[in-house]
C-alpha positions as CSV (number, residue, x, y, z in Angstrom):
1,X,-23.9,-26.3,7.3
2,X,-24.9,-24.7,3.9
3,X,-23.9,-21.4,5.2
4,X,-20.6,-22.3,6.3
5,X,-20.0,-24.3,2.6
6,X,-20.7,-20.9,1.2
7,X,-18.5,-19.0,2.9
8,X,-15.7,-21.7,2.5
9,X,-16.4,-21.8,-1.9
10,X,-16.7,-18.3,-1.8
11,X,-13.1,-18.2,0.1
12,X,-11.5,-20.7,-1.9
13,X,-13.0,-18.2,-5.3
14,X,-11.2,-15.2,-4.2
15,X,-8.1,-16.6,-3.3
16,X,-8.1,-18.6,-6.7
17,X,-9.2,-15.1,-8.6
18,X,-6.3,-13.7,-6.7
19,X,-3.8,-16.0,-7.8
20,X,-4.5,-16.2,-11.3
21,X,-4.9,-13.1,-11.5
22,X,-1.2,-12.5,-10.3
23,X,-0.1,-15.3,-12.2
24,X,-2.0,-13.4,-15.6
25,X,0.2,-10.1,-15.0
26,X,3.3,-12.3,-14.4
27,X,2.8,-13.3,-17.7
28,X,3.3,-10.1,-19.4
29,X,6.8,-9.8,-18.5
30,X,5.8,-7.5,-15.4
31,X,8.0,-5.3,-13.4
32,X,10.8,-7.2,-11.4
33,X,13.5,-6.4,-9.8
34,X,17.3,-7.5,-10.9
35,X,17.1,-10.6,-9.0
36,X,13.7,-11.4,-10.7
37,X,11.7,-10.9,-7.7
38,X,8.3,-9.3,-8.2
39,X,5.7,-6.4,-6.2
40,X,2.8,-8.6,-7.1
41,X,3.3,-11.1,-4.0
42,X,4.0,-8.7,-1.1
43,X,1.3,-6.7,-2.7
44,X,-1.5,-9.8,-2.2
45,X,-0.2,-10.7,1.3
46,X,-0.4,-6.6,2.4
47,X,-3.8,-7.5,0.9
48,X,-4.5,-9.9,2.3
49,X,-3.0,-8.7,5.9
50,X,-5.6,-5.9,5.6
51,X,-8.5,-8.1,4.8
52,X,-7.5,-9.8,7.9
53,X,-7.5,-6.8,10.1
54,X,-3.9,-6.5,10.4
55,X,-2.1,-2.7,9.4
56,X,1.0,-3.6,10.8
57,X,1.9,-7.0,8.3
58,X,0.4,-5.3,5.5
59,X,2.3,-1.8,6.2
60,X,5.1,-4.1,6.2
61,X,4.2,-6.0,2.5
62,X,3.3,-2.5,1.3
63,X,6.9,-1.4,1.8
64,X,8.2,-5.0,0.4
65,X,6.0,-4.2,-2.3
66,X,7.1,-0.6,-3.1
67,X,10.9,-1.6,-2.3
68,X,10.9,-4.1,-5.4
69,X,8.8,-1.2,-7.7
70,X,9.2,2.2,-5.9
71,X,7.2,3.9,-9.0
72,X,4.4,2.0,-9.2
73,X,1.3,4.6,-8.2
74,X,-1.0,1.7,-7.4
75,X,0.8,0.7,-4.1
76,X,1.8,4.0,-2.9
77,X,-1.7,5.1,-1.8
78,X,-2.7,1.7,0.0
79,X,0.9,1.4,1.3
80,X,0.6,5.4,2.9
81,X,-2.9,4.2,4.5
82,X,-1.4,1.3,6.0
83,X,1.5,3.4,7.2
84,X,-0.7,5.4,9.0
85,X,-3.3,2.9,10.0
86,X,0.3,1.1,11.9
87,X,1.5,3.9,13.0
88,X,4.7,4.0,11.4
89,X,5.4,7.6,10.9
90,X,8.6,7.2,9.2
91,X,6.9,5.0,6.3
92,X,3.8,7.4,6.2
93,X,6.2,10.3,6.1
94,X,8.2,9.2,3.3
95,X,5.5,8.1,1.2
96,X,3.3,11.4,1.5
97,X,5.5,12.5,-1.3
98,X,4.2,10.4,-3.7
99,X,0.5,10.1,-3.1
100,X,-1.2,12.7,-4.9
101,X,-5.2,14.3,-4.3
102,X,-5.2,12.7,-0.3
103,X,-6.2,14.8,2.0
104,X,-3.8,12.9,5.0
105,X,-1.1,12.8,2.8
106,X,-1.0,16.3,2.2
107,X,-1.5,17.3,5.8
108,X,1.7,15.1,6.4
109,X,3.1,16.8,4.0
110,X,2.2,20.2,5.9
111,X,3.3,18.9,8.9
112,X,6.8,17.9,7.7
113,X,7.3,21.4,6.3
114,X,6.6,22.8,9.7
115,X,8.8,20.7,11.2
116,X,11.6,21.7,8.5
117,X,10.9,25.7,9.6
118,X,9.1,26.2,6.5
119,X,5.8,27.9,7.8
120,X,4.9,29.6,4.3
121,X,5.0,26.1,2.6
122,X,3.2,24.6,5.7
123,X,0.7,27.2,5.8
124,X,0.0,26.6,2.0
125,X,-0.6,23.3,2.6
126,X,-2.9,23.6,5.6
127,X,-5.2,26.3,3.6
128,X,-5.6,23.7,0.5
């Protein structure tokens, strides 16, 4: 029983730390989008969905997430590795761009210059 209670408080502390601290950056005015809608809750549920064991929802809140801030360099990594991890090539394809020193996202890269008929680019890639 006092195992359980543990894992319960120790639940109910990280999902408390997670809130306030979304609720914290809210509060500096953070990124949002015209219709005042923010990256921060997409980006705790694809979070959270990953926690849980579950690529596909948080692929999915990964692109919510990078839909409402497309610059933010924070989600861009984790949303790639989700792509990847849910198999949805088109997201992991046009993400690579943007994730810089990854070894997977640069043989993505490499692989969609082959694809385009660029074999000196490709072949760059694939030596780095």
């Amino acid at each position: 029983m006092v195992g359980r209670c543990r894992v319960v408080f120790r639940v109910v502390i990280g999902l408390a730390a997670a809130l306030l601290s979304a609720c914290a950056m809210g509060a500096d005015g953070g990124q949002q989008n015209a219709a005042g809608m923010s990256a921060y809750g997409p980006y705790l549920a694809a979070r959270y969905a990953q926690g849980q064991g579950d690529p596909v929802a948080a692929s999915r809140f990964y692109a919510q997430a990078l839909r409402l801030d497309p610059h933010d360099p924070v989600l861009a990594t984790p949303g790639f590795m989700a792509a990847l991890q849910a198999g949805d090539d088109a997201e992991a394809d046009r993400l690579a761009g943007d994730v810089a020193g990854n070894g997977l996202a640069q043989l993505v890269r490499a692989d969609q210059a082959l694809l385009a008929g660029d074999d000196g680019r490709a072949a760059s890639l694939f030596a780095a």
